[in-house]
C-alpha positions in Angstrom: 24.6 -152.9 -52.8 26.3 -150.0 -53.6 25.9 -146.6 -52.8 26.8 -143.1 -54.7 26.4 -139.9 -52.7 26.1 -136.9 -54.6 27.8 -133.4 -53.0 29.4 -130.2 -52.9 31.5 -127.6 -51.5 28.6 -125.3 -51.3 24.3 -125.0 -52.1 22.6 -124.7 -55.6 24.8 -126.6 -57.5 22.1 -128.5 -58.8 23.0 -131.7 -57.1 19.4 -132.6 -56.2 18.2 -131.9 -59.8 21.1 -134.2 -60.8 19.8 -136.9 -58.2 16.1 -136.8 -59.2 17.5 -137.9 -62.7 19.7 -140.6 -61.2 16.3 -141.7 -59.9 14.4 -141.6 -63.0 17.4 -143.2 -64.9 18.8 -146.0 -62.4 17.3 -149.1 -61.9 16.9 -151.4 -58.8 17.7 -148.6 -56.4 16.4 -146.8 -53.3 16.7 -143.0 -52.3 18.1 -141.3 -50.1 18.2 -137.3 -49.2 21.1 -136.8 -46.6 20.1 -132.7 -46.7 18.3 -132.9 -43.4 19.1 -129.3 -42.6 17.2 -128.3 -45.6 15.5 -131.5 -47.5 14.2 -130.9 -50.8 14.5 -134.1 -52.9 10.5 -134.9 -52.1 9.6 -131.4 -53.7 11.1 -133.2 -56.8 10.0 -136.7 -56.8 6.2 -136.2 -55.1 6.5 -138.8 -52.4 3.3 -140.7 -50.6 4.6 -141.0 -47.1 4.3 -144.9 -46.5 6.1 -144.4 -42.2 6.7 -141.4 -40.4 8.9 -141.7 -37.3 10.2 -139.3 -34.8 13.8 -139.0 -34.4 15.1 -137.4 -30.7 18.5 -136.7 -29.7 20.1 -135.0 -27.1 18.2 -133.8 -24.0 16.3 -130.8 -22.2 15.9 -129.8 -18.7 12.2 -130.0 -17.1 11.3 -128.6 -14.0 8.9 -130.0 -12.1 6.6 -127.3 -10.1 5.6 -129.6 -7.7 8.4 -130.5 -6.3 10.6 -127.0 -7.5 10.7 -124.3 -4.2 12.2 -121.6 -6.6 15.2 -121.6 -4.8 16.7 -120.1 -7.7 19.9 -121.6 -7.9 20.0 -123.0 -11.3 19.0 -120.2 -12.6 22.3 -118.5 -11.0 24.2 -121.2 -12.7 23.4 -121.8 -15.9 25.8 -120.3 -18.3 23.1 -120.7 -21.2 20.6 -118.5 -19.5 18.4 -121.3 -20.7 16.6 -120.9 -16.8 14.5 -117.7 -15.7 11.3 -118.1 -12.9 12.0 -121.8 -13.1 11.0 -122.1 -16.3 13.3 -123.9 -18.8 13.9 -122.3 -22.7 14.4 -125.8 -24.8 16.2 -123.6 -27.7 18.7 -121.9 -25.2 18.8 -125.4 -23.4 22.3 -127.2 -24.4 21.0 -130.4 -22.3 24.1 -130.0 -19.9 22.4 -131.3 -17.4 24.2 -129.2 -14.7 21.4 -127.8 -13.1 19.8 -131.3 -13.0 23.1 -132.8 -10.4 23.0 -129.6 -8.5 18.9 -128.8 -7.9 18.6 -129.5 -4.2 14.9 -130.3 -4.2 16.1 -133.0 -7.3 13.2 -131.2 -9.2 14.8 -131.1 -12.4 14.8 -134.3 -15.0 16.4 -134.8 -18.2 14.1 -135.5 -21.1 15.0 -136.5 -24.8 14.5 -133.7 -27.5 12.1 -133.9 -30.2 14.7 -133.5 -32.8 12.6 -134.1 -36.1 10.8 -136.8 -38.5 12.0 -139.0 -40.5 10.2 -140.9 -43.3 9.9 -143.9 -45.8 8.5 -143.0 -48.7 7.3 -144.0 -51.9 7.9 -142.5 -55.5 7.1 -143.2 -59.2 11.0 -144.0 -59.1 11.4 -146.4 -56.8 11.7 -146.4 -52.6 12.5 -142.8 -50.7 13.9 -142.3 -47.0 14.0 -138.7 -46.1 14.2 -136.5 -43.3 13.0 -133.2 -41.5 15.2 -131.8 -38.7 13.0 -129.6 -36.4 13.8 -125.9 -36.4 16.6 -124.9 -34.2 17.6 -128.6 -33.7 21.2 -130.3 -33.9 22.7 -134.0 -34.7 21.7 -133.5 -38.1 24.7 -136.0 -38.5 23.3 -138.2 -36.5 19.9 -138.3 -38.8 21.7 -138.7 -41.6 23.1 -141.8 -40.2 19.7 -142.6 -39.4 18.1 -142.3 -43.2 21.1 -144.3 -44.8 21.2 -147.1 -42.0 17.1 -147.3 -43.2 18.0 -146.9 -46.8 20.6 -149.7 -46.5 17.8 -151.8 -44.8 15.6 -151.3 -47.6 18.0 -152.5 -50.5 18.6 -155.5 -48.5 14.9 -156.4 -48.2 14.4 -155.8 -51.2 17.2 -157.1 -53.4 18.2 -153.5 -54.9 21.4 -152.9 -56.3 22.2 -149.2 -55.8 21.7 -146.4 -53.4 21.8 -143.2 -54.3 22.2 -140.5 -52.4 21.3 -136.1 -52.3 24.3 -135.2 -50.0 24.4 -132.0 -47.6 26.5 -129.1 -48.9 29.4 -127.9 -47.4 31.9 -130.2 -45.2 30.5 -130.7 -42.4 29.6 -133.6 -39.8 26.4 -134.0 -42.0 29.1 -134.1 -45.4 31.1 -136.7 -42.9 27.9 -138.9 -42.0 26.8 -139.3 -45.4 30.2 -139.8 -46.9 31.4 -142.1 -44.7 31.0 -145.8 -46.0 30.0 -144.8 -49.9 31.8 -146.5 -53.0 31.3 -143.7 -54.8 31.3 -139.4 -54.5 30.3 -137.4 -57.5 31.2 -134.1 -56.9 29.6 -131.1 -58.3 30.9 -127.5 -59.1 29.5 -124.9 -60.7 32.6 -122.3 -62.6 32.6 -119.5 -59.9 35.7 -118.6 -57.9 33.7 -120.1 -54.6 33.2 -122.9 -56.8 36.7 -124.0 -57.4 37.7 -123.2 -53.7 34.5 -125.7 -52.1 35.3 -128.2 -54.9 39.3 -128.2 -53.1 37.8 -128.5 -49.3 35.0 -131.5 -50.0 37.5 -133.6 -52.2 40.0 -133.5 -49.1 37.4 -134.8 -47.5 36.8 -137.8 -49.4 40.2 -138.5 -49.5 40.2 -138.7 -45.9 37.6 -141.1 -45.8 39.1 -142.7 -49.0 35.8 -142.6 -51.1 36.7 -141.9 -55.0 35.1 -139.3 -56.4 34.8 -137.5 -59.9 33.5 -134.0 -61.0 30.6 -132.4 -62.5 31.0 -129.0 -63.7 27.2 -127.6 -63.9 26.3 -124.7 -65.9 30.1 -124.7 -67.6 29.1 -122.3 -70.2 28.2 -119.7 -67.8 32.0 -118.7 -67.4 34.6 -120.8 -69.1 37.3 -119.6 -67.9 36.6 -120.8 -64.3 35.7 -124.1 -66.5 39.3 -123.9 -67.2 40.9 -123.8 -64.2 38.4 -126.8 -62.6 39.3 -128.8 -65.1 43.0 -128.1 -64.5 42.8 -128.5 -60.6 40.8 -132.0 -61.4 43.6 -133.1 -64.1 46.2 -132.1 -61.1 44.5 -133.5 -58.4 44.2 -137.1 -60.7 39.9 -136.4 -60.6 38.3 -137.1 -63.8 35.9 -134.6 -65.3 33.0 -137.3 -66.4 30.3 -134.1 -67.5 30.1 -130.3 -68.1 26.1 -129.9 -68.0 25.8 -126.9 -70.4 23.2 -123.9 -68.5 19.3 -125.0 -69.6 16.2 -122.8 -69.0 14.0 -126.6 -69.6 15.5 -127.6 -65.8 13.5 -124.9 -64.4 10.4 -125.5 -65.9 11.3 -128.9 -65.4 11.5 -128.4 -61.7 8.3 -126.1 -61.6 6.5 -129.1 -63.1 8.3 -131.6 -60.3 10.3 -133.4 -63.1 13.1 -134.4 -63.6 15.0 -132.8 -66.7 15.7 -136.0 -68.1 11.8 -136.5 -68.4 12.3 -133.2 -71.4 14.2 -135.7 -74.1 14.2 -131.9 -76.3 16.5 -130.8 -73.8 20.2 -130.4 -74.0 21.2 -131.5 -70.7 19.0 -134.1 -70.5 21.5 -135.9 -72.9 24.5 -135.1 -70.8 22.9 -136.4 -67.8 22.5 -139.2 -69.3 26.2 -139.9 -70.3 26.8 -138.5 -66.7 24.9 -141.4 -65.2 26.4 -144.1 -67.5 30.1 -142.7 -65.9 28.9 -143.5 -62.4 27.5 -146.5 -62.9 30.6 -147.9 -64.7 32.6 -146.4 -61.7 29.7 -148.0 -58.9 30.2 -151.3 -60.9 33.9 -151.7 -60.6 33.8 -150.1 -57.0 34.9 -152.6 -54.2 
């Protein structure tokens, strides 16, 4: 199969309103939202949750009363301040495990966090694996990992062709997880000055991970000036321009209706989403 991940210098975009089109227009495909931080792809595409798993990484320190005679040297040396009255704080807790090789009454275990969910899901579009990281939590690199490895599994149980994937913002170890391994990166800007400068910083990263990419300028007509000067930086950098997605009051009520745009056929961008899609999937075809 091959797989598409869809992302960003920076959030709002629009890339998950891009990807829940992808889904309504792709065939033979499966899902994936790599946003674990902040999923939102299932508030597009109503998903009934078919598995729900817990996903735990890293550890906490547990005290155990019992066996604990408050000598109070942990306390003394965490640096976290995780510790107070022999009582661990799992946020403040990095899972150093420190206090658990120097507790003299060995009172103190190492237990793996309750990181967050994860979930298989089904859709009017076809197969969803998604994610919720718990509040405070880290690895979200490692979940996304997680959700593609399933995803992958999926498409080769079932036969399907494509994955596509709603990438995490920024550049990041989540941006590195879900990048890493992809035939294709569609990268999308929107004409602001922080616009241009995240488009630069995530296409250095898929050149260092050697995934090609092309460009989506979203809401183009908002400032076409800025326009401009993407569409020069992508004709520098050797990045083609497949779409400029005109601005579109039908996405929101689109999104308030949990459609996809492309489900509008009236609207304007639906038709340039369309065209947007046939670019990638020429590119996903001839990918290696």
């Amino acid at each position: 199969m091959k797989e598409v991940v869809v992302l960003s210098g920076k959030g709002g975009t629009g890339k998950t309103c891009i990807v829940g089109c992808f889904a309504a227009l792709a065939d033979s495909k499966v899902l994936v939202d790599c946003d674990v931080d902040a999923a939102d792809l299932h508030l597009l595409l109503n998903p009934l949750i078919q598995e729900n798993h817990e996903f735990r990484s890293g550890q906490v320190a547990v005290i155990d009363d019992q066996r604990c005679t408050k000598c109070g040297l942990c306390q003394e040396l965490c640096r976290f301040e995780a510790i107070k009255d022999s009582q661990v704080d799992p946020i403040a807790c990095e899972g150093c495990a420190l206090c658990f090789h120097i507790c003299p009454d060995e009172a103190i275990t190492m237990e793996e966090r309750l990181s967050g969910q994860w979930f298989i899901s089904d859709t009017k579009y076809g197969p969803l694996v998604h994610a919720r990281l718990a509040i405070a939590q880290e690895n979200s690199g490692k979940l996304v990992a997680l959700v593609r490895q399933q995803a992958r599994q999926i498409a080769e149980r079932d036969g399907l062709d494509y994955i596509i994937s709603d990438g995490p913002p920024g550049i990041g170890c989540p941006v590195i997880s879900s990048l890493s391994g992809a035939n294709v990166a569609l990268l999308v800007a929107e004409p602001t000055l922080s616009g241009i400068h995240d488009l630069e910083r995530v296409l250095a990263v898929c050149r260092c991970f050697g995934v090609p990419a092309l460009a989506c300028i979203n809401k183009y007509d908002l400032n076409e000036d800025n326009t401009h000067h993407i569409e020069d930086f992508c004709r520098r950098e050797n990045i083609e321009v497949v779409s400029k997605l005109p601005f579109d009051n039908t996405v929101t009520e689109a999104l308030a209706k949990h459609l996809p745009v492309v489900e509008y056929p009236e609207s304007g961008v639906a038709q340039g989403i369309r065209e947007l899609w046939h670019s990638v999937y020429n590119l996903l075809t001839q990918a290696n």
